[in-house]
C-alpha positions in Angstrom: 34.0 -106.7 17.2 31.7 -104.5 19.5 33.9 -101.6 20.9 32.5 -98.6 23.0 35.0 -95.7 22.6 33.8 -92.5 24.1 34.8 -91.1 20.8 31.6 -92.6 19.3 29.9 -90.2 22.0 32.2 -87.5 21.2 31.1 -88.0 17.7 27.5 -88.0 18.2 28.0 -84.8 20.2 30.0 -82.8 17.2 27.7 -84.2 14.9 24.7 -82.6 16.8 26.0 -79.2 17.1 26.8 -79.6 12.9 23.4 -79.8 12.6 22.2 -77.2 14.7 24.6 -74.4 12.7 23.4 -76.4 9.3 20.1 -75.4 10.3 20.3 -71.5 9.8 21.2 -71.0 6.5 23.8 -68.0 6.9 25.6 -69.5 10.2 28.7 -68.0 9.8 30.2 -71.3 11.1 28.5 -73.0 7.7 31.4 -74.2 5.5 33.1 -75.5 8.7 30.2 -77.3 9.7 30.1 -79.3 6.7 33.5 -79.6 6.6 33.1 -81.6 10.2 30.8 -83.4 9.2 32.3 -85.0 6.0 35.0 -85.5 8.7 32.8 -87.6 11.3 31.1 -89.5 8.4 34.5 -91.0 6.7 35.8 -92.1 10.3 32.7 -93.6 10.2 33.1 -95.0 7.4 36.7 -96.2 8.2 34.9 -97.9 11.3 32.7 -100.2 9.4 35.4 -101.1 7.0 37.6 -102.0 10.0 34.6 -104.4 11.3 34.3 -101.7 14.4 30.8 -102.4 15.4 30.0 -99.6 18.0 27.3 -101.0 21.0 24.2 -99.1 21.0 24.8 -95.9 23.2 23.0 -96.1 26.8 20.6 -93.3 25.9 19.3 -95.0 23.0 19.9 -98.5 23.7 17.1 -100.8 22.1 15.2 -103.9 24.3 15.5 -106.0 21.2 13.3 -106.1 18.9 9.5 -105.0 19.0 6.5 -105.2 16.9 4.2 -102.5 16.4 1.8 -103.3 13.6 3.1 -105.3 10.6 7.2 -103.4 11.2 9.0 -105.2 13.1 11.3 -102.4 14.6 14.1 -101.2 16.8 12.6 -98.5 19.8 15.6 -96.5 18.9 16.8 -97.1 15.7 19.7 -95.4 13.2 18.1 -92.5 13.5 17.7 -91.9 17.1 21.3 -91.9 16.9 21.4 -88.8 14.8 19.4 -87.2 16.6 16.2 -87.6 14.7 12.8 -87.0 16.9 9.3 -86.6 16.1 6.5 -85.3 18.5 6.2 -83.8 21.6 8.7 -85.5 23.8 11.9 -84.8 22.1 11.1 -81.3 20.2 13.6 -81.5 17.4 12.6 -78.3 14.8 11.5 -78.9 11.2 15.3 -77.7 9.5 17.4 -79.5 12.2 15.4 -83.0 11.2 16.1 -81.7 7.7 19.9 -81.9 7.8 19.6 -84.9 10.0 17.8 -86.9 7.0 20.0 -85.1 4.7 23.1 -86.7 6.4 21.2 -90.2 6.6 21.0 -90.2 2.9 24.1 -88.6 1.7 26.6 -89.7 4.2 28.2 -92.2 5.9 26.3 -94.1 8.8 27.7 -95.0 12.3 28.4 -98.4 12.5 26.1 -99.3 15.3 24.8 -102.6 16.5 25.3 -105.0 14.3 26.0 -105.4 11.3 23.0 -107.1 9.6 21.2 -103.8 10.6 23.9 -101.4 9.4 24.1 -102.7 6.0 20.0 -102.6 6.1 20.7 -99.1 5.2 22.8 -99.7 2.1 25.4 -96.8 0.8 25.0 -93.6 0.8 22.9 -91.6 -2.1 21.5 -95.1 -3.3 18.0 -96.6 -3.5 18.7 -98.7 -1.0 19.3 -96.1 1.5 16.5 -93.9 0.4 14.0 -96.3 0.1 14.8 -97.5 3.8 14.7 -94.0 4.9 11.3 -93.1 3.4 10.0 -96.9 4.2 11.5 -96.3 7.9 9.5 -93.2 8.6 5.9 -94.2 6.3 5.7 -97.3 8.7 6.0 -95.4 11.9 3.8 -92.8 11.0 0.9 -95.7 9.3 1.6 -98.0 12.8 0.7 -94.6 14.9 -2.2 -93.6 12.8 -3.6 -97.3 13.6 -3.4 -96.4 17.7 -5.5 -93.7 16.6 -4.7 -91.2 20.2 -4.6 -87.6 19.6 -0.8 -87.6 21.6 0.4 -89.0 18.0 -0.8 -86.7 15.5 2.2 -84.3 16.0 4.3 -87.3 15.8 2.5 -88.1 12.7 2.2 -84.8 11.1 5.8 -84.4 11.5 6.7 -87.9 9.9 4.6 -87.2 7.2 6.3 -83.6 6.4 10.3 -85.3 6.4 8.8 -87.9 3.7 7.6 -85.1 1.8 10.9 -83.4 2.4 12.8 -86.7 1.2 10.3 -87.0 -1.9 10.6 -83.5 -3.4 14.5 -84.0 -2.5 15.8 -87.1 -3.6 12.9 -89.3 -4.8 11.1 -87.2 -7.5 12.2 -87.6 -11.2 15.7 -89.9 -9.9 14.0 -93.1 -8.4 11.4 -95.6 -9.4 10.7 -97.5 -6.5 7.3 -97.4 -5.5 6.9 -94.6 -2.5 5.6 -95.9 0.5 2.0 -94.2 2.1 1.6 -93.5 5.3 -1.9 -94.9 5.2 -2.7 -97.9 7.0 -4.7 -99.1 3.6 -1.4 -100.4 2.0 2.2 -100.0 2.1 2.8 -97.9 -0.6 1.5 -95.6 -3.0 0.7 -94.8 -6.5 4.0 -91.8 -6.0 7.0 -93.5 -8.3 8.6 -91.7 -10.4 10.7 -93.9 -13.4 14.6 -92.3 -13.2 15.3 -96.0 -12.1 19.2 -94.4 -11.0 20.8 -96.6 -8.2 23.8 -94.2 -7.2 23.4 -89.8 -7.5 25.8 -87.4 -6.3 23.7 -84.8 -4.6 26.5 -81.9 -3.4 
């Protein structure tokens, strides 16, 4: 069932402005931030379990699919809807991206689309999702090194630096999938580190 509630907006909205106080580390609106946003992610949740598929909102609203290089990909995907952006268009600053991707991997997702492509994503604090994640952002950033323009290499510079975020973070010593590169050579690297856990609480 598609549904479009301007609460999904509402959401969205509430969930930006979590991430914007997240982003200083001694807002003094901390503790409530995270305390919304545990709030927005079980509605979410609650959505999804319902079958409450929300339609992609207007501003992000994807021309089907498109292929850029060997990933075949949504223009505005699950984490446009966060709020994620790279590169000059859509400035979004180094620590906001951070607790976006934080969220992304610890929480739950909006229910958006379809579901085919929500459950893409897996659970939270799983492989699954972190290994979408990371593969999500190493093909955007190899597909834009192949265009080879100079109007990507902030775009590209910026990909790269959330991998490395999600690496030191999550990946490193806890996973043993293989990490993806970001070189157009192959799709991933010799980085995999053996902890071979599926499920990690991480709060």
């Amino acid at each position: 069932m598609i549904t479009t509630p301007c609460s999904f907006d509402h959401d969205r909205r509430r969930l930006q402005n979590v991430f914007n106080k997240l982003a200083v580390p001694n807002h003094p609106l901390r503790a409530a931030a995270f305390q919304l946003r545990d709030e927005i992610s079980t509605t979410w949740c609650r959505q999804a379990e319902a079958n409450r598929w929300f339609a992609w909102p207007s501003t992000v609203a994807p021309d089907g699919f498109h292929k850029l290089g060997e990933l075949k990909w949504r223009p505005q995907g699950m984490l446009s809807v966060l709020g994620y952006h790279v590169g000059e268009t859509l400035t979004v600053n180094a620590q906001v991206r951070e607790c976006i991707l934080e969220y992304a991997f610890e929480q739950h997702l909006p229910p958006v689309g379809d579901a085919i492509y929500f459950h893409e994503w897996g659970k939270p604090e799983t492989a699954r999702r972190l290994q979408k994640l990371a593969n999500t952002l190493a093909s955007l950033a190899r597909n834009a090194k192949r265009r080879r323009t100079a109007s990507f290499e902030r775009a590209i510079h910026e990909w790269e630096q959330d991998l490395e975020f999600l690496y030191e973070k999550y990946y490193a010593g806890l996973f043993g999938f293989g990490w993806p590169a970001t070189e157009p050579q192959g799709p991933t690297s010799v980085r995999s580190d053996h902890g071979g856990r599926e499920s990690l609480s991480f709060r």
